[in-house]
C-alpha positions in Angstrom: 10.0 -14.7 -13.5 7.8 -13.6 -16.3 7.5 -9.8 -16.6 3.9 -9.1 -16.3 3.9 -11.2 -12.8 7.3 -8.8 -11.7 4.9 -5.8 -12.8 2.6 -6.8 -10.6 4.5 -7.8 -7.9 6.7 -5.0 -7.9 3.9 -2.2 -7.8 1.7 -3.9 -5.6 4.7 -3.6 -3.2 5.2 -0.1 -3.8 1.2 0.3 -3.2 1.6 -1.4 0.3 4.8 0.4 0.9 2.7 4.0 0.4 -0.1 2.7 2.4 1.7 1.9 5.6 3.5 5.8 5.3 0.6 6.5 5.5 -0.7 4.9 8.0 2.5 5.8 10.0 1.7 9.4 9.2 -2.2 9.3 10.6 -0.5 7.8 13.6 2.5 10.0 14.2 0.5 13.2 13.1 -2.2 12.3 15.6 -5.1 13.2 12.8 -8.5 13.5 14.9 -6.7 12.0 18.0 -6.6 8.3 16.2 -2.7 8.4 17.2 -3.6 8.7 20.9 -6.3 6.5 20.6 -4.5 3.5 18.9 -0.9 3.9 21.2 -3.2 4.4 24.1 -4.9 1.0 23.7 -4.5 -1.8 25.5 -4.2 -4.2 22.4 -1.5 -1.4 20.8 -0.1 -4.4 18.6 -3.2 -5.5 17.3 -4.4 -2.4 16.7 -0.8 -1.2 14.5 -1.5 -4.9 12.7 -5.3 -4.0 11.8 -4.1 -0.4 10.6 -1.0 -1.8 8.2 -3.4 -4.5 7.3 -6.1 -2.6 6.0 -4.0 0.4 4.7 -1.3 -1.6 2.9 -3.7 -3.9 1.1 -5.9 -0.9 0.3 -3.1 0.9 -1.2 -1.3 -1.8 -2.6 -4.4 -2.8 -4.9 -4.9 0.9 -5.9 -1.4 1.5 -7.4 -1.6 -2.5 -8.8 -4.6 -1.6 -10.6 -4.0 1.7 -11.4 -0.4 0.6 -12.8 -2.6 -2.6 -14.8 -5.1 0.0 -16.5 -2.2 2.6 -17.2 -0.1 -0.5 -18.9 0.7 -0.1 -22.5 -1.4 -2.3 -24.6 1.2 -2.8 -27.4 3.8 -5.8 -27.0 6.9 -3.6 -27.7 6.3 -0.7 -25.7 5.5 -3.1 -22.0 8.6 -4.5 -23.5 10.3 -1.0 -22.3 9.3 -1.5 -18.8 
């Protein structure tokens, strides 16, 4: 695989990874009651599915992006990734 699509791929991972702790912490930590409300829902699954959804591809893109504009520009030090 070349190395700038395993860049990618790797921190967009780690993006969505962040995002759904953190989505599992508004959940578990009950911020403004949204905990109650979404595991008191009728629809619990879909509502988890919409959360990791939206949180994981919001986050994933962040650190992808962030990691693409913090890349070095010269070809021997993205070589040292």
């Amino acid at each position: 695989m070349p190395k700038l699509i395993r860049f990618v791929l790797i921190n967009s991972a780690l993006g969505v990874l962040i995002g759904w702790l953190v989505a599992a912490a508004v959940v578990y930590f009950n911020i403004n009651g949204f905990g109650d409300l979404v595991l008191g829902s009728s629809s619990r699954i879909a509502a988890i599915f919409i959360l990791l959804v939206s949180f994981g591809s919001t986050f994933g893109f962040a650190v992808m992006a962030t990691a693409v504009m913090l890349m070095p520009v010269d070809k021997d030090e993205f070589d040292k990734l």
